[in-house]
C-alpha positions in Angstrom: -5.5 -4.3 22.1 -5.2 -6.5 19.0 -4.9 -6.4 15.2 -6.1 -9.4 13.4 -4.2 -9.2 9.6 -4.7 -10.4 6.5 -1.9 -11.0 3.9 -3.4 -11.8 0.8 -1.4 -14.1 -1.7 1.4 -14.2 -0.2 2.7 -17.0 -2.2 1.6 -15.2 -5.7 2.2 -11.3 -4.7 5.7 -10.9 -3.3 7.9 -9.1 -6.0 11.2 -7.1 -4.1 10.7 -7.6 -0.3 6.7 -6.8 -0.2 6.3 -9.5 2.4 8.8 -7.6 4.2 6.2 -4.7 4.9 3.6 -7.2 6.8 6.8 -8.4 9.1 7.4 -4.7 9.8 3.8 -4.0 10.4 3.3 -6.4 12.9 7.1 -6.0 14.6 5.8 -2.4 15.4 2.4 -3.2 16.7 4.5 -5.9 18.7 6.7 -3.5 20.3 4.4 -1.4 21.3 2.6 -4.2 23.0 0.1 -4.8 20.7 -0.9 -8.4 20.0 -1.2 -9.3 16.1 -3.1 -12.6 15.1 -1.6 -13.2 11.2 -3.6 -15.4 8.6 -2.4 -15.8 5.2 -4.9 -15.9 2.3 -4.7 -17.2 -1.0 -6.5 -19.0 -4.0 -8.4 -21.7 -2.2 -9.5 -20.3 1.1 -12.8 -18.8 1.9 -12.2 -15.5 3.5 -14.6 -12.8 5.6 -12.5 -9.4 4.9 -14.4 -7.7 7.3 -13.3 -9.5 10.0 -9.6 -8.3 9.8 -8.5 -5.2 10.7 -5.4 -4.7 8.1 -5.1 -6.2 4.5 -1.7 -6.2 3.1 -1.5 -7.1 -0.6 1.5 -7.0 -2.7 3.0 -7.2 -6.2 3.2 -10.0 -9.0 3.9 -10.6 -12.2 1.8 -11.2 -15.0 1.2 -14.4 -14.6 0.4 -14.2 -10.9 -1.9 -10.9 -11.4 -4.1 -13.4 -14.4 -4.1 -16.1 -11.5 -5.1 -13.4 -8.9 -7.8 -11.5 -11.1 -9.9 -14.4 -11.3 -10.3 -15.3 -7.5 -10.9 -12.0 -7.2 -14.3 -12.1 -8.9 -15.1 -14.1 -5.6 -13.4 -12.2 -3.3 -13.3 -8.7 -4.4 -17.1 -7.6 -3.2 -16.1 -8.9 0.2 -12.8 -6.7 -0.3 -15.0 -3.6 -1.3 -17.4 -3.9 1.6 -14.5 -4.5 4.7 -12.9 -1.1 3.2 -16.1 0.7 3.3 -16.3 -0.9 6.9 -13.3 0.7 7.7 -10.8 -1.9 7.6 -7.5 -0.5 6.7 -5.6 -1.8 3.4 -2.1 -1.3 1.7 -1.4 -2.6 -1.7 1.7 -2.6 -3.9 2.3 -2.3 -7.3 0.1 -5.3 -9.4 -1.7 -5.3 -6.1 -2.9 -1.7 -6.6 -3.3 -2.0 -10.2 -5.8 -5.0 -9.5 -7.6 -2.8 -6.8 -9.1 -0.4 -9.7 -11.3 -0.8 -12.4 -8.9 -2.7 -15.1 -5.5 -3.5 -16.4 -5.2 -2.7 -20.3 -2.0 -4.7 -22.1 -0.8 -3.5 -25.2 -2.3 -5.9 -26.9 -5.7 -4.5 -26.2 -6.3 -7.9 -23.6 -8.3 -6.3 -20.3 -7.6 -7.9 -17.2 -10.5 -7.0 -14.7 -10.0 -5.3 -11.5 -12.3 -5.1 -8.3 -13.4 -1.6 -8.9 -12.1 -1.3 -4.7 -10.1 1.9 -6.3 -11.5 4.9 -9.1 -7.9 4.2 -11.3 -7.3 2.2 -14.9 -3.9 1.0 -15.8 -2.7 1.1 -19.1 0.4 -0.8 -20.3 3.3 1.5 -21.2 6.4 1.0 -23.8 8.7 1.6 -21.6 9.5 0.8 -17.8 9.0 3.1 -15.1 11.7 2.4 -12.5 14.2 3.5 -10.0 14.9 4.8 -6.4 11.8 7.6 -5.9 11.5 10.4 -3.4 7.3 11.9 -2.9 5.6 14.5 -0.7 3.2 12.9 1.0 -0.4 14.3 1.1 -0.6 17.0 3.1 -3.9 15.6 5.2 -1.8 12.3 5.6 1.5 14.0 6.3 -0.3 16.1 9.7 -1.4 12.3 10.7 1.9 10.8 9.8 3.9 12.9 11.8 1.4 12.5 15.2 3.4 12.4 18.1 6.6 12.1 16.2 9.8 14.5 17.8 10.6 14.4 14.0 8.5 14.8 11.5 8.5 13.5 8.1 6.4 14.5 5.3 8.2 12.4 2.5 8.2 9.2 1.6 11.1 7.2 -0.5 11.2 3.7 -2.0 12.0 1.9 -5.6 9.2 1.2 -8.4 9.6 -0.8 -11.3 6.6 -0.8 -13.4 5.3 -0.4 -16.9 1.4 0.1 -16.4 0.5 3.7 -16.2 -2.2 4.1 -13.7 -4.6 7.3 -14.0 -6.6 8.1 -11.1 -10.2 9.2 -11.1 -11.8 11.7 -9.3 -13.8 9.8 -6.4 -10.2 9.2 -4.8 -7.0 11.3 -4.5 -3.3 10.5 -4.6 -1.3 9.1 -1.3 1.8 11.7 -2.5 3.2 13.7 -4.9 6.2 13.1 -7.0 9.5 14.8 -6.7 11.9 12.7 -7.5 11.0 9.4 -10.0 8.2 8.6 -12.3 4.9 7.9 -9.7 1.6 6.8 -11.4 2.2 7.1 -14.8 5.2 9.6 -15.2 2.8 12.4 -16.4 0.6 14.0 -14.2 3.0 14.0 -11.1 1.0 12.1 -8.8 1.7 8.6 -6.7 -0.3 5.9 -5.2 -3.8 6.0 -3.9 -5.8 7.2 -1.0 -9.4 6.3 -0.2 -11.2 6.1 3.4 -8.2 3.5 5.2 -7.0 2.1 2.0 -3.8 3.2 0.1 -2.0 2.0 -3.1 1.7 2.6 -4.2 3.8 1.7 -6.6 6.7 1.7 -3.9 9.0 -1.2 -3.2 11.2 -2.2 -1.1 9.8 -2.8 1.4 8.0 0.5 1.2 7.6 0.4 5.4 10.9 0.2 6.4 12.2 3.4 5.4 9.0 5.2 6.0 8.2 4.5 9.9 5.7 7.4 9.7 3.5 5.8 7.3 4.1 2.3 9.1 2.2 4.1 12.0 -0.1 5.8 10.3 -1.4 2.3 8.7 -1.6 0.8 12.4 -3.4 3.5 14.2 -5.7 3.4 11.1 -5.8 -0.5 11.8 -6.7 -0.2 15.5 -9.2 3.1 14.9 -12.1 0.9 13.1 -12.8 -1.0 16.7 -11.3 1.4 19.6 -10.8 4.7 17.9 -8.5 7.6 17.9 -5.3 6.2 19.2 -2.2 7.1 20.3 0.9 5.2 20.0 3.8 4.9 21.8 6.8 6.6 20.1 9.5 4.1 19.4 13.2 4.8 19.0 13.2 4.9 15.1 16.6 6.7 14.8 18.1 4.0 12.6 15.0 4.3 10.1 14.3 7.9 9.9 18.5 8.1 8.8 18.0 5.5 6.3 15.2 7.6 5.3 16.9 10.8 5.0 19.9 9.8 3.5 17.9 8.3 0.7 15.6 11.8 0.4 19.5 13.5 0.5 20.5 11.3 -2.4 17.0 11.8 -4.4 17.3 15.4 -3.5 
């Protein structure tokens, strides 16, 4: 088997170790005996979505998202139609803001999004950050924990954000909080599910304390051309304690 990826601006959307969750993506396809081709993809280059399997996208700063927003009037309907193909996605923190419909500064300035996600961000007064503990949706947390001795059905990592993103109602939340701030520090809810494609405000990387959703993101990657599969379990003893010490701490 084989997982072509695609990590999108790499070299404009890499705030606190995102481009460490493409490096543990394709380590634990690797391991498992999985071949991963890996193309990077930024500004200039003329892309075909649907022809990956997995779409990694991370954060930036403002600067980086204005840059990003505009290539993005090019390639976001090619983004939308791989996702409703099946592809599988992650995106982190400006990366999932510029997945929905708009980015709204305090100034009243707009900055477009592809629409990919039914969320708005609005720009907040105040930062949202710190170490964060979630339950993670319960139909996600049964697929998470798939051939797992241990199951997990949180999720931990860091945000540090001001824009207060609002979900709508064609897509639900990837978790819930219970420890930190999440979406917007109001209505309890974190990140972004809809069909393979997920959005988080979780840094980190987010992957390598959360092995289950790692997984979850690779089957989901494979499933699109060979279906339901199972993985080999890997020895994750070292992860799942830096997980649980961290849920300990938050708890």
């Amino acid at each position: 088997m084989r997982i072509r990826v695609c990590h999108l601006y790499p070299d404009l959307l890499n705030l606190y170790g995102d481009r460490g969750n493409v490096l543990i993506f394709c380590r634990r396809a690797d391991w498992r005996g999985i071949e991963v081709q890996l193309d990077q993809v930024s500004l200039p280059d003329r892309v075909k979505f649907s022809d990956y399997d997995y779409i990694f996208v991370g954060g930036g700063a403002d600067l980086e998202q204005g840059l990003v927003s505009k290539d993005l009037e090019q390639k976001g309907p090619l983004l939308i139609d791989a996702v409703e193909q099946g592809v599988a996605l992650l995106s982190i923190c400006g990366g999932y803001q510029l997945l929905g419909r708009y980015y709204r500064a305090q100034d009243g300035a707009t900055l477009p999004g592809v629409g990919l996600f039914d969320l708005y961000t609005e720009a907040g007064r105040r930062r949202l950050k710190g170490n964060i503990l979630l339950q993670l949706a319960p139909e996600l947390q049964k697929e998470a924990g798939n051939h797992r001795e241990e199951e997990l059905g949180t999720l931990v990592g860091f945000e540090n954000h001001s824009g207060k993103t609002f979900l709508g109602h064609s897509v639900r939340p990837l978790a819930r909080t219970i420890r930190g701030h999440g979406n917007n520090g109001e209505d309890g809810t974190e990140g972004v599910s809809y069909k393979n494609a997920f959005g988080t405000y979780l840094h980190g990387p987010f992957l390598s304390k959360n092995p289950h959703f790692a997984d979850l993101l690779i089957a989901r990657a494979l499933s699109r051309r060979h279906g339901v599969v199972d993985l080999a379990p890997l020895d994750d003893a070292l992860e799942i304690n830096a997980h649980r010490v961290m849920e300990g701490r938050l708890r």
